[in-house]
PQR file with spaces between the fields and no chain letter, atoms N, CA, C, O and H, PARSE charges and radii, in Angstrom:
ATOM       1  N    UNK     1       0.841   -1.180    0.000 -0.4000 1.5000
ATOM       2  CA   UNK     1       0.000    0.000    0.000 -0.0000 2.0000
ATOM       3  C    UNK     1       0.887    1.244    0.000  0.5500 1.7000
ATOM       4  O    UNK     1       1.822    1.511    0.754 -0.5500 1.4000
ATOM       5  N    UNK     2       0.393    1.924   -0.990 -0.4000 1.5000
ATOM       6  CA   UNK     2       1.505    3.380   -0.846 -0.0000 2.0000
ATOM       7  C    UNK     2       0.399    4.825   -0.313  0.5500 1.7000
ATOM       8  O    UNK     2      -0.771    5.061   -0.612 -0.5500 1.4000
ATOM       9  H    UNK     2      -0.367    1.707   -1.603  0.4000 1.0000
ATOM      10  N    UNK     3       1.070    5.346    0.298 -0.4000 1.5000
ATOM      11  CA   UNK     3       0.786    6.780    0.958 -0.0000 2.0000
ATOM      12  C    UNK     3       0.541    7.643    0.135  0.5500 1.7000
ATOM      13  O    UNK     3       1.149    7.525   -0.929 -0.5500 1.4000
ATOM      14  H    UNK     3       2.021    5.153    0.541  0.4000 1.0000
ATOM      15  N    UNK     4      -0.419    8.831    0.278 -0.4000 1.5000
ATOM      16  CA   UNK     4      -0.332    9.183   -0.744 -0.0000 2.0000
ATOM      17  C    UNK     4       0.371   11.103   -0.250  0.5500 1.7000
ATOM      18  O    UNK     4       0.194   11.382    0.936 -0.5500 1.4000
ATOM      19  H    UNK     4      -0.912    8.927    1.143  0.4000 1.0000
ATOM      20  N    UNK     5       0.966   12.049   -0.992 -0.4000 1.5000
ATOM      21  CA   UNK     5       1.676   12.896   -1.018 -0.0000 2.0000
ATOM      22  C    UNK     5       1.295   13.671   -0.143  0.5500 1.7000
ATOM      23  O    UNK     5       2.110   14.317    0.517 -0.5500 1.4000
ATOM      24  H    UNK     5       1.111   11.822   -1.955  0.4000 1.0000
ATOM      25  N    UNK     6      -0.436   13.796    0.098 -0.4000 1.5000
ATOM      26  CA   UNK     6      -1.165   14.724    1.390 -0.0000 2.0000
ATOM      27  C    UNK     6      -0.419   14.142    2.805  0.5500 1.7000
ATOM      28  O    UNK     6       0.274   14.735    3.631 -0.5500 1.4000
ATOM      29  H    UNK     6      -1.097   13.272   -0.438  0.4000 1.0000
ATOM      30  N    UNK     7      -0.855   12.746    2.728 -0.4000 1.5000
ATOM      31  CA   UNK     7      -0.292   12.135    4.119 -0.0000 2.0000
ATOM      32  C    UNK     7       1.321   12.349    4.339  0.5500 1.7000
ATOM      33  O    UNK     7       1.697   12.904    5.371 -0.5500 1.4000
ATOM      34  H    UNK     7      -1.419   12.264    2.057  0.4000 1.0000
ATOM      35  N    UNK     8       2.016   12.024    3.622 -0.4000 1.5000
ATOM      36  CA   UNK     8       3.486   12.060    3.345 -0.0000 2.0000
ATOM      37  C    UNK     8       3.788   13.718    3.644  0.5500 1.7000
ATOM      38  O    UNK     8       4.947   14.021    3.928 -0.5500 1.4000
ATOM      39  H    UNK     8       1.710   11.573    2.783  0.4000 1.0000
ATOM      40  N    UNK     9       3.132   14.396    3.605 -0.4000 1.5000
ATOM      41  CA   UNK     9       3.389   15.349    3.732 -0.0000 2.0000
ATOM      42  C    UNK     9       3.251   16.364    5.435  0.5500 1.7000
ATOM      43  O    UNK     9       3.948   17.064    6.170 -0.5500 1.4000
ATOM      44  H    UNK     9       2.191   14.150    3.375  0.4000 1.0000
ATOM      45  N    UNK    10       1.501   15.673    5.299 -0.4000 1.5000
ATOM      46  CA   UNK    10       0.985   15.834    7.190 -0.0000 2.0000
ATOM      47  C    UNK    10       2.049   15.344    7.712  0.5500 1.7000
ATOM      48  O    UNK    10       2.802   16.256    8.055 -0.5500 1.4000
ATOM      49  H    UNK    10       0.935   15.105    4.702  0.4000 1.0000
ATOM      50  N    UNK    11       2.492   14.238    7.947 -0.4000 1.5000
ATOM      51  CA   UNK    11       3.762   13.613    8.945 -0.0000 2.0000
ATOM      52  C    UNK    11       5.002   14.246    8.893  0.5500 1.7000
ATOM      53  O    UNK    11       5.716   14.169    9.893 -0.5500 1.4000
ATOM      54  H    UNK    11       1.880   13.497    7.668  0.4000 1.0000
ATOM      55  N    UNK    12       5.393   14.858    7.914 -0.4000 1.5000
ATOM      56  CA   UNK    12       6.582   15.639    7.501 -0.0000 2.0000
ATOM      57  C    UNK    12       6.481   16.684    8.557  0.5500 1.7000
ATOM      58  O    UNK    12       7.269   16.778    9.499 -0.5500 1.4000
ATOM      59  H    UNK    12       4.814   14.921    7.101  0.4000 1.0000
ATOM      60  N    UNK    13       5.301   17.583    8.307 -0.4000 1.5000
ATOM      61  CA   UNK    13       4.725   18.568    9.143 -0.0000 2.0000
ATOM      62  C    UNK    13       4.682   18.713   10.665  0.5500 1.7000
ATOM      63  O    UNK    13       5.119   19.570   11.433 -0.5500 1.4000
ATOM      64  H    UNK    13       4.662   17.506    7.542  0.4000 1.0000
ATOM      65  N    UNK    14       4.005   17.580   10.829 -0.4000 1.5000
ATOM      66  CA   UNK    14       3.900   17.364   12.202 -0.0000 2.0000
ATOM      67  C    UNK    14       5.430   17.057   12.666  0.5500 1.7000
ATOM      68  O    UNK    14       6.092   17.768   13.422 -0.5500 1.4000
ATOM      69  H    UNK    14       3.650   16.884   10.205  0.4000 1.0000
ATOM      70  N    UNK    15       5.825   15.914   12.086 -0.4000 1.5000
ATOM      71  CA   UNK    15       7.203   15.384   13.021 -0.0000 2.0000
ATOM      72  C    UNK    15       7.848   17.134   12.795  0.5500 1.7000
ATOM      73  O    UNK    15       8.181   17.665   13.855 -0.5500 1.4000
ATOM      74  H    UNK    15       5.287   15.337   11.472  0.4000 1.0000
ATOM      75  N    UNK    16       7.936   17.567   12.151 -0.4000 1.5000
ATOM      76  CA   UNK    16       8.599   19.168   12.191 -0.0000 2.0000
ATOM      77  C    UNK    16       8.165   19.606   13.312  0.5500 1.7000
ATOM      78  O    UNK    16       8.990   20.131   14.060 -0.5500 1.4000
ATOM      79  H    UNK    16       7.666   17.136   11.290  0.4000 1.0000
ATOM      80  N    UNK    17       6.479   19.493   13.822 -0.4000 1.5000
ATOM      81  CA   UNK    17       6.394   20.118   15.026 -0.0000 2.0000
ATOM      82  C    UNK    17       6.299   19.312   16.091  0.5500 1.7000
ATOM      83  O    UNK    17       5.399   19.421   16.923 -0.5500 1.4000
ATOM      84  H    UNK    17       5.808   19.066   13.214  0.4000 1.0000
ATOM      85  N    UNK    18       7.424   18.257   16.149 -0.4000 1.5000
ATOM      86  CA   UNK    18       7.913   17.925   17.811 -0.0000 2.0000
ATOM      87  C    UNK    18       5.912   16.545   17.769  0.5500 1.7000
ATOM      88  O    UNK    18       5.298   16.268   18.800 -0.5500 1.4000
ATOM      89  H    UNK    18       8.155   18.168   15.473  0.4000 1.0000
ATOM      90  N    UNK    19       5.646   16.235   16.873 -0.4000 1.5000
ATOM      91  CA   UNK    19       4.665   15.070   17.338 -0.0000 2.0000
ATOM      92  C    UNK    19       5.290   14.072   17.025  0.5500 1.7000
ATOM      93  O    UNK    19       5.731   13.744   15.924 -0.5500 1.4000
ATOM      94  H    UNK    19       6.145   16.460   16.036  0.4000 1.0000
ATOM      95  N    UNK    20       5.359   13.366   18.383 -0.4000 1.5000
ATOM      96  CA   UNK    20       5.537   12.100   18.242 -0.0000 2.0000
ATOM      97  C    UNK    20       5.459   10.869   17.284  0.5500 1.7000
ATOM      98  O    UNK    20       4.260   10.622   17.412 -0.5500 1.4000
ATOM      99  H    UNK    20       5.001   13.632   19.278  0.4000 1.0000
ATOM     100  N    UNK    21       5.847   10.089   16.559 -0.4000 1.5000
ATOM     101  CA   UNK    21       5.701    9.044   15.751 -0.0000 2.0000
ATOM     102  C    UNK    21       4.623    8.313   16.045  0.5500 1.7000
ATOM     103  O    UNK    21       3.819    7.891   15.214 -0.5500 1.4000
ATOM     104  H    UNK    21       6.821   10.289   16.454  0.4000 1.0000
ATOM     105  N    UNK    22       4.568    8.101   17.537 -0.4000 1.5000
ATOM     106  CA   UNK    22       3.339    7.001   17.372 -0.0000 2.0000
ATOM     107  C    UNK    22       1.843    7.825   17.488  0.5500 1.7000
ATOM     108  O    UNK    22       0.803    7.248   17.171 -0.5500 1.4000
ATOM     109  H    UNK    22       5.221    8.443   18.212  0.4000 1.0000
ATOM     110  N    UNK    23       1.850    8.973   17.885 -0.4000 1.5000
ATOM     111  CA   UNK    23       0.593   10.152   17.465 -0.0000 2.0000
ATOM     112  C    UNK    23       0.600   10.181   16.654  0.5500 1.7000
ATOM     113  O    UNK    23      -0.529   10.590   16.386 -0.5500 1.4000
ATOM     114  H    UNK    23       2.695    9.441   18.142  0.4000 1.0000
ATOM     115  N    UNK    24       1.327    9.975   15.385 -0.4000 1.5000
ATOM     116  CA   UNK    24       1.489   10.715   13.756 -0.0000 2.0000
ATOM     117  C    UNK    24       0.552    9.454   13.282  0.5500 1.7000
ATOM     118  O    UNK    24      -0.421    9.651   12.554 -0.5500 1.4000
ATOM     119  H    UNK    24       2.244    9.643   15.604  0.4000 1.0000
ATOM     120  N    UNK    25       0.815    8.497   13.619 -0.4000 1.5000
ATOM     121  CA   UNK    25       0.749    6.961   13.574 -0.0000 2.0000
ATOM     122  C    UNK    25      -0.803    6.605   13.397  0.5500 1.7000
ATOM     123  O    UNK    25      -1.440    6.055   12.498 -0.5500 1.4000
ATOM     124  H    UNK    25       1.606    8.337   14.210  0.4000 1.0000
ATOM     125  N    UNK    26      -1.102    7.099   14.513 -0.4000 1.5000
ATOM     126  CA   UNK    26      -2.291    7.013   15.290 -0.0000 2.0000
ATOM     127  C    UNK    26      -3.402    7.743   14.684  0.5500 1.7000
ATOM     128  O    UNK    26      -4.409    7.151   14.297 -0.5500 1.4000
ATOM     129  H    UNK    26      -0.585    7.546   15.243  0.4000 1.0000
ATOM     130  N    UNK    27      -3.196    9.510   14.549 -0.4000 1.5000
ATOM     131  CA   UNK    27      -3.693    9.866   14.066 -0.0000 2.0000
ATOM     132  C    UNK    27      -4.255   10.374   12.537  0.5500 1.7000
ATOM     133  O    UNK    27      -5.275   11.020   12.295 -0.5500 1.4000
ATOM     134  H    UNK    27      -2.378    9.991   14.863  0.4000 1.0000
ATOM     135  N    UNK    28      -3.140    9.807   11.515 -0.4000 1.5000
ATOM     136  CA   UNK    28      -3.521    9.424   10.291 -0.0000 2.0000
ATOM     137  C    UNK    28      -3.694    8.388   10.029  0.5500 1.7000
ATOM     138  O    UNK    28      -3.981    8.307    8.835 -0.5500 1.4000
ATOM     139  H    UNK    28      -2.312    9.282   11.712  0.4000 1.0000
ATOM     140  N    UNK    29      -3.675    7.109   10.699 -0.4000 1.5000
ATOM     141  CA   UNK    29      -4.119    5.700   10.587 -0.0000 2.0000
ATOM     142  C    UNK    29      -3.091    5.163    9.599  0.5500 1.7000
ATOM     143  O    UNK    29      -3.368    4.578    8.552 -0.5500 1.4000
ATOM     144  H    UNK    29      -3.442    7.175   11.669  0.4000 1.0000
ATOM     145  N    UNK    30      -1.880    5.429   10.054 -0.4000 1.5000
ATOM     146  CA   UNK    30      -0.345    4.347    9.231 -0.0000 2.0000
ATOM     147  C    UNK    30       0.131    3.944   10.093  0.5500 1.7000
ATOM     148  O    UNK    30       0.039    4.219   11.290 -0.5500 1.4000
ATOM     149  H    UNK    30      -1.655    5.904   10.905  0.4000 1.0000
ATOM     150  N    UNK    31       0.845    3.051    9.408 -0.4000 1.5000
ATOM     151  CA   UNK    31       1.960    2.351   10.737 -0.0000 2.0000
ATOM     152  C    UNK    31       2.960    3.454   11.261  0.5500 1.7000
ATOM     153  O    UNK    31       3.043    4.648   10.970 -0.5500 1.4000
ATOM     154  H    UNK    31       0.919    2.828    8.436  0.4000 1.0000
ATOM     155  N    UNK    32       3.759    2.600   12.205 -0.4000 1.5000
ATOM     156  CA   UNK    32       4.263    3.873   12.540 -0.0000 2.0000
ATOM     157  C    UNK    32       5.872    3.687   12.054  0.5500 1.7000
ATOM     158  O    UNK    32       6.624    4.656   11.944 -0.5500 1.4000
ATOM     159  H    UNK    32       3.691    1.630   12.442  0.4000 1.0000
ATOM     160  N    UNK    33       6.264    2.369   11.794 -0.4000 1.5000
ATOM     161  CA   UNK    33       7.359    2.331   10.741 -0.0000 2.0000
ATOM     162  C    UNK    33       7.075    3.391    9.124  0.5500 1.7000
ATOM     163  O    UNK    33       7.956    3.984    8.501 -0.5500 1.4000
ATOM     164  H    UNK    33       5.653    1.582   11.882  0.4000 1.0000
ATOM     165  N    UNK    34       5.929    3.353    8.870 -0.4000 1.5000
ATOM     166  CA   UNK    34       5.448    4.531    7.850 -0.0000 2.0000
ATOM     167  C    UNK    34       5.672    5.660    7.960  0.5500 1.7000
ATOM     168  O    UNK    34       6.146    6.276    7.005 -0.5500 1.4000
ATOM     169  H    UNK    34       5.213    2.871    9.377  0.4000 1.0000
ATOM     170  N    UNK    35       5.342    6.410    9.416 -0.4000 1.5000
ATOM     171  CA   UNK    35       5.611    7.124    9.797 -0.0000 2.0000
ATOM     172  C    UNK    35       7.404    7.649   10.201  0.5500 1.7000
ATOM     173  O    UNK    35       7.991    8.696    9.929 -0.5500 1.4000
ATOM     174  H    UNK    35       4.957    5.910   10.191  0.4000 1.0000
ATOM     175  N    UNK    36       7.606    7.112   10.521 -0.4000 1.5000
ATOM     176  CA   UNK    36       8.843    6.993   10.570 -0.0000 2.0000
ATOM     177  C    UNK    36       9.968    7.162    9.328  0.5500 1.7000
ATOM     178  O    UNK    36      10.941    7.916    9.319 -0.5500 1.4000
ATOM     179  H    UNK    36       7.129    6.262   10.742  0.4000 1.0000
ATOM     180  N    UNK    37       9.455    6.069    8.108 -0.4000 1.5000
ATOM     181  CA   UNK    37      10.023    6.291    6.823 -0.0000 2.0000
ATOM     182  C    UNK    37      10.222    7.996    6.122  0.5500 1.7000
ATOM     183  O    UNK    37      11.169    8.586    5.604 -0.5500 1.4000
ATOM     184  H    UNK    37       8.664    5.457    8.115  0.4000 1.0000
ATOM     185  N    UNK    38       8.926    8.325    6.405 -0.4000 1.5000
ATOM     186  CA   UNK    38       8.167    9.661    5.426 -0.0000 2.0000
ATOM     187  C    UNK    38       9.185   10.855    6.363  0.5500 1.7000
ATOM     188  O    UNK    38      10.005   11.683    5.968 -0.5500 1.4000
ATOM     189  H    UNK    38       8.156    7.846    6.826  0.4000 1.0000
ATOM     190  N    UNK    39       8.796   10.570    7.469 -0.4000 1.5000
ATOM     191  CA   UNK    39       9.383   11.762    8.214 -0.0000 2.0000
ATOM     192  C    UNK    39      10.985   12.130    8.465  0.5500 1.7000
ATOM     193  O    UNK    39      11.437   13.097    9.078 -0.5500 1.4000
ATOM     194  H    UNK    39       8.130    9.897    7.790  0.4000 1.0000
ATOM     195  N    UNK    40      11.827   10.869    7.683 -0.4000 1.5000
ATOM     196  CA   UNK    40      13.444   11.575    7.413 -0.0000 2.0000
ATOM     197  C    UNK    40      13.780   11.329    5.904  0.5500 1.7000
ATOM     198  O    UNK    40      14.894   11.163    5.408 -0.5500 1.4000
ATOM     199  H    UNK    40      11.460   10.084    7.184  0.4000 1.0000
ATOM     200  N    UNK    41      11.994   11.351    5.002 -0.4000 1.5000
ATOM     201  CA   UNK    41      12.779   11.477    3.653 -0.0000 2.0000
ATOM     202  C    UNK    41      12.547   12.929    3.396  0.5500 1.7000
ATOM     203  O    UNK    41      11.568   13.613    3.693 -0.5500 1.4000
ATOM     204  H    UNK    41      11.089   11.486    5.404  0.4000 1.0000
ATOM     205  N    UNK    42      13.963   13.355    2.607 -0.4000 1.5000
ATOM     206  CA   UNK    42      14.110   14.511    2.498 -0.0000 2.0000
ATOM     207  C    UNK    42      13.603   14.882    0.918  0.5500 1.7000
ATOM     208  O    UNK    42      14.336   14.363    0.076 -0.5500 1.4000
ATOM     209  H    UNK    42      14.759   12.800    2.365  0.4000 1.0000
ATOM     210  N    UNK    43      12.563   15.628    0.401 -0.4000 1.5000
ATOM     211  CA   UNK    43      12.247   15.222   -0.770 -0.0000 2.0000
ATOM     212  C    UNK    43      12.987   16.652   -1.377  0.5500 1.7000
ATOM     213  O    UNK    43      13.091   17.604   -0.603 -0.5500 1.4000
ATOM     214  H    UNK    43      11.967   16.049    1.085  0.4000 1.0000
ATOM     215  N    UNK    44      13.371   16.742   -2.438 -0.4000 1.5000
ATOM     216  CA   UNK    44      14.358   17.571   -3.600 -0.0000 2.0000
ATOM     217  C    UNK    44      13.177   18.740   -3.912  0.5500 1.7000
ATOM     218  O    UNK    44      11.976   18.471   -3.921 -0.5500 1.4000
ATOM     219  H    UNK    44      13.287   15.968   -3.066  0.4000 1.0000
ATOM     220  N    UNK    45      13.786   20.212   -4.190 -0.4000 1.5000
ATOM     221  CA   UNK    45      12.468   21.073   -4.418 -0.0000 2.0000
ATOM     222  C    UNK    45      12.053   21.129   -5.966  0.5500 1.7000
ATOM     223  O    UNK    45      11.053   21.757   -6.315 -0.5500 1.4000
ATOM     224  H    UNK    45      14.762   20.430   -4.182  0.4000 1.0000
């Protein structure tokens, strides 16, 4: 299952503002290894 760029993006956001992985997790309904992935890829502008 792939994520799609909105979500990938919310988690980016959030982990920027200090939320936790397993809140990020939780509250967009991904894993939290997902979470985790999205939030130290650095995407190119």
């Amino acid at each position: 299952m792939t994520i799609g760029m909105t979500v990938q993006e919310e988690i980016r956001r959030l982990d920027a503002e200090g939320v936790p992985g397993r809140q990020i997790a939780r509250t967009l309904g991904v894993s939290r290894d997902s979470v985790a992935k999205y939030a130290e890829l650095q995407l190119s502008p």
